[in-house]
N, C-alpha and C positions, 0 to 999 in steps of 0.2 A: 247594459250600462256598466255596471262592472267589472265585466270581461273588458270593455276597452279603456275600463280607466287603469287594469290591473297591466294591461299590454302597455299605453303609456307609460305607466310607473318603470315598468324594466328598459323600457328602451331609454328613457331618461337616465336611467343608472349607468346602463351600459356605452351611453355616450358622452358622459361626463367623465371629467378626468382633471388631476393636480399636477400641475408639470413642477419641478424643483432641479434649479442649478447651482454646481458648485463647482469647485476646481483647486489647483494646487499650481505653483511655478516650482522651477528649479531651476538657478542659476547658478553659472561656475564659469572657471577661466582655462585658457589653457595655458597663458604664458608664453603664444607667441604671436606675432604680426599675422591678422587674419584680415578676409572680408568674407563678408555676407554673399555667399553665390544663389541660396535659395531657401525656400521653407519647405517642409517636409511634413506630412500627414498622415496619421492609421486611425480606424475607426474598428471598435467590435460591440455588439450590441446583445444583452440576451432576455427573454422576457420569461416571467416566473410566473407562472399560474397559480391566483391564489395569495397572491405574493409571497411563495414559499418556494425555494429550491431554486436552479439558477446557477449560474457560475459565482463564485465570490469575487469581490471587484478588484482585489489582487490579481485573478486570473483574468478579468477585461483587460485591466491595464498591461500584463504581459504579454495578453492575444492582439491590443490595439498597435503596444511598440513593436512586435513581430510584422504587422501590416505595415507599420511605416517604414520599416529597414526594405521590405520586399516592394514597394511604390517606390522608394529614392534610396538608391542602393548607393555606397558613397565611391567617388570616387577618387585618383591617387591625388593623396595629401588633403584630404576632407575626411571631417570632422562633425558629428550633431554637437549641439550645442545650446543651452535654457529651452529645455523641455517643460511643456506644458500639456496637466491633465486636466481636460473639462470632462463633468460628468453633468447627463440629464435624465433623469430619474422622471418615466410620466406613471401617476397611478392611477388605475383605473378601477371600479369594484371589485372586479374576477382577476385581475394580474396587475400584475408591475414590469413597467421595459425600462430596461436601462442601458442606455448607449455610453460609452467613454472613446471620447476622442483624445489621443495624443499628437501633438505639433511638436516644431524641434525646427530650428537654426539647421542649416548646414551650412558650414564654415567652412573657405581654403584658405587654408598656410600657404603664403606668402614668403618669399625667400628676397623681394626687393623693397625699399625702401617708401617706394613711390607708388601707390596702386589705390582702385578706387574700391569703396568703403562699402559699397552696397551693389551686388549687380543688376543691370535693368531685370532678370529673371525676377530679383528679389524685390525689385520695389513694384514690378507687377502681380506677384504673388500678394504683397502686402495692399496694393491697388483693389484688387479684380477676387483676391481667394482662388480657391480650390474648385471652380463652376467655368463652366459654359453657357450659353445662350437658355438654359431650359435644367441644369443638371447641378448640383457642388454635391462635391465629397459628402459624405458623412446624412446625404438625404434619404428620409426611409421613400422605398420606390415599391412598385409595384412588378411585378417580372410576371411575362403571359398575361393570362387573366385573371387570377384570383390568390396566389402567392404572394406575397411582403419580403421586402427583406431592403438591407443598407449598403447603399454606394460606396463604395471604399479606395476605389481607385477609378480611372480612366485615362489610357494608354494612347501615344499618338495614332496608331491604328484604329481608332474609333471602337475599342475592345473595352466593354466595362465589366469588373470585375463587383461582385455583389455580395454578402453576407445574406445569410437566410437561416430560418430556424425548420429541423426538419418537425416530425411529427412524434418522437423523441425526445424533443426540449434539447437537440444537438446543434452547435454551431458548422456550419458548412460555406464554402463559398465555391463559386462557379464563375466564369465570365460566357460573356454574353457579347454580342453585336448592341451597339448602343442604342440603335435603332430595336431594338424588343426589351426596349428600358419603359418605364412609365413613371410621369412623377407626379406626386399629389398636391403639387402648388396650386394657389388659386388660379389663376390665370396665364394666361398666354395664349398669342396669335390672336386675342381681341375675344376667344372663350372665357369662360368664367364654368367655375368645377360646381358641382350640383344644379346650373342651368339646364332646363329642359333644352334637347335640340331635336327638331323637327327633321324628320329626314325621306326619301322618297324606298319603300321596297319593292320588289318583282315577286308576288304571288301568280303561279298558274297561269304565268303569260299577262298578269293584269299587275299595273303599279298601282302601288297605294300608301298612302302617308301614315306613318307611323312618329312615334318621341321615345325620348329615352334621358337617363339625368345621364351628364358629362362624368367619369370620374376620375379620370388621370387623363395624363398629357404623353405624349412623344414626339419623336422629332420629326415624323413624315406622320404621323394618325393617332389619332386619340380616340382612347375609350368610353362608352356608353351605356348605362346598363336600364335595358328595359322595365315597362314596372311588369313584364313579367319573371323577370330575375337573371333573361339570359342578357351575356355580355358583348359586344359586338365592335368592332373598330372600325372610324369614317377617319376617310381624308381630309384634312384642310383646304380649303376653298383658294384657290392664286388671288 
């Protein structure tokens, strides 16, 4: 009895957590006839074991505005412009993750008199954000089967680009087919994440029904993890 009240006590620890948000603006002019062509996004994220050590949040904010130049590179006669830094700090018993995301204006100078103030990019940016059907920016995602890490771009080639912590406490990122993306949203396609799903397997020439809890999503199959621990991907149903 002990033993399994000593086993719940840590898991309760270990899945509890304080999330804390806060942020900064920066606003400024340029001095000349502009409009609004688009919004612009970086994200870098790093977690501290222990809550100790870590990148300082000077160097996120410098690692997330290096990711927003390299997602929306400017072009001629554009300009960023009222930068803003969100940060969200989640603590947990054993670590602390801290993401900061920077946004930023991109503005074009204007040489005529007559032009319109916001372009459709920008008011669908401000619309819809930085997401797709299943994905936004700055979502912590799953990559393969058991790695973590955060969204940071995705390219009209269906190429996403991910941040990830190696085994080092080092930041890194890689791209990927978005299609070997996973995301930990509650739901989509009518699933629901930690729902049991029943499903049919092939032992030895014989089918037999098996379950497993749901736990991320993708865009063509989603993840499942047995309660024997292994991980396995099914299709969505037409």
């Amino acid at each position: 009895m002990k033993n399994i009240l000593c086993i719940l006590f840590i898991s309760t620890l270990l899945s509890s957590c304080v999330v804390h948000h806060s942020g900064t603006i920066s606003s400024s002019s340029i001095g000349k006839p502009f409009s609004y062509s688009d919004l612009a996004m970086g994200v870098a994220q790093t977690v501290q074991p222990f809550n100790l050590g870590g990148n300082s949040q000077d160097g996120l904010v410098l690692e997330a505005k290096r990711e927003l130049m390299k997602n929306y590179p400017l072009k001629k006669n554009e300009e960023y412009l009222n930068f803003t830094v969100d940060y969200k700090r989640t603590y947990y018993p054993v670590l602390t993750k801290v993401k900061v995301t920077v946004t930023a204006d991109i503005v074009a100078i204007q040489s005529d008199t007559v032009f319109e103030k916001y372009s459709e990019q920008y008011k669908k940016r401000l619309q819809n954000g930085f997401q797709n059907e299943l994905f936004a920016i700055g979502d912590t995602i799953t990559l393969g089967k058991n790695n973590m890490g955060v969204l940071v771009s995705i390219n009209k080639r269906n190429q996403a680009r991910v941040q990830y912590q190696t085994k080092n406490n080092y930041s890194k990122t890689k791209s990927l087919n978005i299609k070997n993306v996973y995301s930990k949203k509650d739901t989509y396609r009518g699933l629901k994440k930690n729902e049991w799903f029943i499903y049919s397997v092939n032992v030895n020439g014989q089918v037999k029904q098996t379950s497993g809890k749901i736990i991320a999503f993708g865009l063509k199959d989603f993840m499942v993890r047995e309660a024997s621990g292994n991980i396995t991907t099914m299709k969505y149903k037409d």
